[in-house]
C-alpha positions in Angstrom: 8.1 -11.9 -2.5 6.6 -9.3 -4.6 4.6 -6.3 -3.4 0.8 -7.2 -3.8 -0.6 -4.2 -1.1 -3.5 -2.1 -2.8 -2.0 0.8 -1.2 1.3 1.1 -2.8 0.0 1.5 -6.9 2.8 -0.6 -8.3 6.5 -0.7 -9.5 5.5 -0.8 -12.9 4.1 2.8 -12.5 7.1 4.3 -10.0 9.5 2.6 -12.7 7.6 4.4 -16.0 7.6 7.7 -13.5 11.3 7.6 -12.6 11.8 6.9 -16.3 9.9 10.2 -17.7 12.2 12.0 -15.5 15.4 10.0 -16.5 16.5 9.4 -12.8 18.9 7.1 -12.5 17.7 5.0 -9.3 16.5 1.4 -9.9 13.4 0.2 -8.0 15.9 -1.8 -6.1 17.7 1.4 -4.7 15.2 3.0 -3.8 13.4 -0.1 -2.1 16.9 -0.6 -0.4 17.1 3.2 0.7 13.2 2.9 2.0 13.7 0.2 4.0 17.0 1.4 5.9 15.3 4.3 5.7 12.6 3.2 8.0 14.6 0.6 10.1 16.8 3.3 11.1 16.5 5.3 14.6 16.0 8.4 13.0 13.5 7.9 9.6 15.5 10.2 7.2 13.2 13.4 6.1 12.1 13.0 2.3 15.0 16.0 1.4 17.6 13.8 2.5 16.6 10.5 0.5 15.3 12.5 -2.5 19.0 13.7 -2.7 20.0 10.3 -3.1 17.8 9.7 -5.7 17.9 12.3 -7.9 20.7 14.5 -9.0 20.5 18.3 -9.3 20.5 18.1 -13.2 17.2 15.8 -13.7 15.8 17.2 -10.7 15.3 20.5 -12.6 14.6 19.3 -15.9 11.4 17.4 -14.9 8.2 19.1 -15.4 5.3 19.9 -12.7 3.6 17.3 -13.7 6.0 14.7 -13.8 7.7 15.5 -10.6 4.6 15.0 -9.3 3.9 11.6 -10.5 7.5 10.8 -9.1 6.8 12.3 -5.4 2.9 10.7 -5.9 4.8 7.0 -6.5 7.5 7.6 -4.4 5.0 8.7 -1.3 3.1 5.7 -2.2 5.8 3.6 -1.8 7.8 4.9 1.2 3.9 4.8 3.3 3.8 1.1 2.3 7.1 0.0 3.3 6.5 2.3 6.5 3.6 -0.2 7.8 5.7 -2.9 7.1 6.0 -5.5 10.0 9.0 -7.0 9.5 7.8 -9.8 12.8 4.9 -10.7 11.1 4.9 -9.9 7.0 6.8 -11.0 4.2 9.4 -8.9 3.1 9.1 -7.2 -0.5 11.5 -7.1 -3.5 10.7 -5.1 -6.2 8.2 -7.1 -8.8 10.7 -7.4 -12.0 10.4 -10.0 -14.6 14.0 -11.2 -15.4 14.4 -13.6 -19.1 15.8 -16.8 -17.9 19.7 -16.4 -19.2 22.2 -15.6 -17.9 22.2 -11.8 -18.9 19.2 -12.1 -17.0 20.5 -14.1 -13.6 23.1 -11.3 -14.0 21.1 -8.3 -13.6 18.9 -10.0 -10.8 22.1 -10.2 -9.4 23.2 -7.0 -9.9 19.8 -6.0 -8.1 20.0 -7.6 -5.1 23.4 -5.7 -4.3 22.0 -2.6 -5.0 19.3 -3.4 -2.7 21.5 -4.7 -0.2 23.8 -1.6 -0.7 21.3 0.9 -0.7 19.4 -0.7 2.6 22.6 0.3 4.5 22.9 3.8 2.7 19.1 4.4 4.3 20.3 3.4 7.6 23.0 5.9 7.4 21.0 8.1 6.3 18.4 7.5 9.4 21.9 8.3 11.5 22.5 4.5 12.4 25.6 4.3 14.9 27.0 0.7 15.6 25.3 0.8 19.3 22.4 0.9 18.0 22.0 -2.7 16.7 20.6 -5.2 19.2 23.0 -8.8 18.9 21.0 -10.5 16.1 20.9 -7.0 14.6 24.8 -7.4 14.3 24.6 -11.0 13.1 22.1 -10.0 10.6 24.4 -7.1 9.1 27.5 -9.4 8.9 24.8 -11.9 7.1 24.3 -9.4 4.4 27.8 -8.5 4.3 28.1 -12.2 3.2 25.5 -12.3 0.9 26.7 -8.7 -1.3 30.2 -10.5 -1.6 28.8 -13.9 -2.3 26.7 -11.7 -5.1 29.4 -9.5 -6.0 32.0 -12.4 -6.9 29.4 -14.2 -8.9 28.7 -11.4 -10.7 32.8 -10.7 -11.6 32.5 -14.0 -12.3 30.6 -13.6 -15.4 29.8 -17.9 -15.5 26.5 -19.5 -14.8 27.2 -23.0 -15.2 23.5 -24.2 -15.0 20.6 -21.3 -15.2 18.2 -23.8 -13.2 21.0 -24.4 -10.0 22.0 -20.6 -10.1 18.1 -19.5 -10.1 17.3 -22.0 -7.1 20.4 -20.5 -5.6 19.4 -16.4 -6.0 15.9 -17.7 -4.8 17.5 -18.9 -1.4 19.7 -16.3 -1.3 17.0 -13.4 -1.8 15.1 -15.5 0.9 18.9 -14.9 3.2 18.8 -11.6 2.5 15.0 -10.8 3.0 15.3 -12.4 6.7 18.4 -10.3 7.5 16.8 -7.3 6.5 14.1 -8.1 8.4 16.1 -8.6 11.5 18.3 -6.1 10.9 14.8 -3.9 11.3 13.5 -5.7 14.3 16.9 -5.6 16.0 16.9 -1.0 15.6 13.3 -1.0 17.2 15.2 -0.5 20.7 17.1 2.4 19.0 14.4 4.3 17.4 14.2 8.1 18.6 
């Protein structure tokens, strides 16, 4: 589902920000990082994510200004997925427009492990230990586990026999991975500190 909230401006400008400061973190990392992030027991203080987003070298050659649109979008963004109620909301992908090829299925693709990848950087980074996930919480990890190799091998696989099956089947799958994520969040809540 794509992120419609007035509060959070958009991904079109945290993308042209990121850009004027040649980082090299996708909207899909960082919305991965966010949201283990804030499912973890401890949320991860902004030096500790910023680190993983930016590297020394483009940290110090971006201007004043445009760090500031960066930390402006990136603030905007990390309070929005902060309210999130994973029990009662949809969850959010970043809105990107993909062609329909398969150069295009690929790099949706690519995406969604990055997301998926970076959600369980942000939980390490919020100092998740494996006692901390509730039962469904464990399901829900193995689930994505599942769903990065499933990803993984069809990306290797470089073949997309029919565009229209493989899109219905990275629709479903982004569904699969948006619930885990989900319960992955819910499951921490008895973990939080």
């Amino acid at each position: 589902m794509v992120n419609t909230s007035t509060n959070y401006s958009d991904d079109n400008a945290l993308s042209e920000a990121l850009n004027n400061v040649n980082a090299d973190s996708t909207l899909h990392e960082i919305y991965g990082l966010f949201y283990g992030c804030m499912a973890a027991p401890n949320v991860a203080e902004p030096a500790q994510y910023l680190a993983t987003i930016f590297d020394d070298d483009h940290a110090a050659a971006a201007s004043a200004a445009e760090a500031a649109g960066v930390q402006d979008n990136l603030m905007s963004l990390w309070n929005f997925i902060a309210r999130w109620k994973p029990d009662e909301e949809p969850f959010y992908f970043p809105d990107m427009g993909y062609p329909a090829t398969t150069q295009g299925l690929q790099q949706r693709m690519a995406d969604d492990l990055l997301l998926i990848n970076y959600f369980i950087t942000g939980l390490k980074l919020g100092g998740t230990e494996e006692n901390d996930f509730d039962d469904d919480a464990i399901d829900a990890m193995h689930a994505l586990a599942e769903a990065a190799t499933l990803l993984q091998k069809q990306i290797e696989s470089k073949k997309t026999s029919d565009l229209k099956t493989t899109t219905e089947l990275i629709d479903d799958l982004e569904d699969f991975i948006a619930d885990s994520i989900a319960r992955v969040s819910i499951g921490l809540k008895g973990a939080k500190r």
